[in-house]
C-alpha positions in Angstrom: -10.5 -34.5 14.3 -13.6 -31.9 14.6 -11.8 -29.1 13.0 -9.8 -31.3 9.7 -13.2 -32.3 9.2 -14.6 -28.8 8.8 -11.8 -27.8 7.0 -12.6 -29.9 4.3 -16.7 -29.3 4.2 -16.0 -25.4 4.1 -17.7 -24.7 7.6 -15.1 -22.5 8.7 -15.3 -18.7 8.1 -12.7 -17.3 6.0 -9.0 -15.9 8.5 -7.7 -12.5 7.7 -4.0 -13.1 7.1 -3.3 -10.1 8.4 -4.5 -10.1 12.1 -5.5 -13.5 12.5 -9.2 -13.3 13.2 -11.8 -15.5 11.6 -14.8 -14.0 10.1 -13.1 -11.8 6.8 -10.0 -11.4 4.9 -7.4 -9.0 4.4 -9.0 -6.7 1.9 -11.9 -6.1 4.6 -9.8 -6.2 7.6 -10.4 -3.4 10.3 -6.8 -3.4 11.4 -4.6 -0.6 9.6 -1.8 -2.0 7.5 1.6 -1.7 9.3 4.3 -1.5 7.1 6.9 -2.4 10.2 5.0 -6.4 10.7 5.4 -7.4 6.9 8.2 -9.6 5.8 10.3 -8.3 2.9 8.6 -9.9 0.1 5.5 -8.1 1.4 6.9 -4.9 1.4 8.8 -5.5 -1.6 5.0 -6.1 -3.9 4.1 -3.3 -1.6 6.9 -1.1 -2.6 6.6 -1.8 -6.4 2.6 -1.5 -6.7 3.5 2.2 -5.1 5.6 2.7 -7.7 3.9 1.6 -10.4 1.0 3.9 -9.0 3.6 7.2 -8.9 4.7 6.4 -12.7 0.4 6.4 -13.7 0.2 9.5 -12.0 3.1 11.4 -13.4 2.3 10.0 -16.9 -1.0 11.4 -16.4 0.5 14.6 -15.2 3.0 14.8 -18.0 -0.1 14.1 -20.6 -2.7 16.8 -19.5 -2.9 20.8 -20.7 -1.1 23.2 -18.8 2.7 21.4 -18.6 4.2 24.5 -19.6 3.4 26.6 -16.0 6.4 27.8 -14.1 7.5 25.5 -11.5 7.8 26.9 -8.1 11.4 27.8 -8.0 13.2 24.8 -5.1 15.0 26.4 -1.9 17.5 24.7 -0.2 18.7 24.8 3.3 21.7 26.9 2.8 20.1 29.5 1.4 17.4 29.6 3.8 19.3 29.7 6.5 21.1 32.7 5.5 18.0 34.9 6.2 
């Protein structure tokens, strides 16, 4: 067959996994990522690469000059309501 034959010499563009359309791959796809189409795995990696992105942050956060500032003091909704 045509196309198991250019399979195999490398004719073919590259498919983007993500949307399905020949010509690039997911890292260059033009199609937002939708968090509501990925399986679980996906959004499991997905889920744990946030994560380990948060923890950088607040290490970085907890490392720089100026940690002891006030905090803003928290409100919650009972007290709010009361006004």
């Amino acid at each position: 067959m045509d196309i198991d034959a250019a399979k195999r010499h490398g004719k073919l563009p590259p498919t983007c996994f993500r949307c399905g359309k020949p010509g690039h791959v997911v890292h260059d796809c033009p199609q937002p990522m939708d968090i509501r189409t990925m399986g679980r795995d996906e959004a499991d990696v997905l889920m744990g690469y946030l994560s380990a992105q948060m923890d950088e942050i607040n290490r970085m956060l907890s490392d720089s000059p100026g940690d002891d500032l006030p905090l803003p003091a928290e409100e919650d909704f009972y007290s709010h309501s009361k006004k």
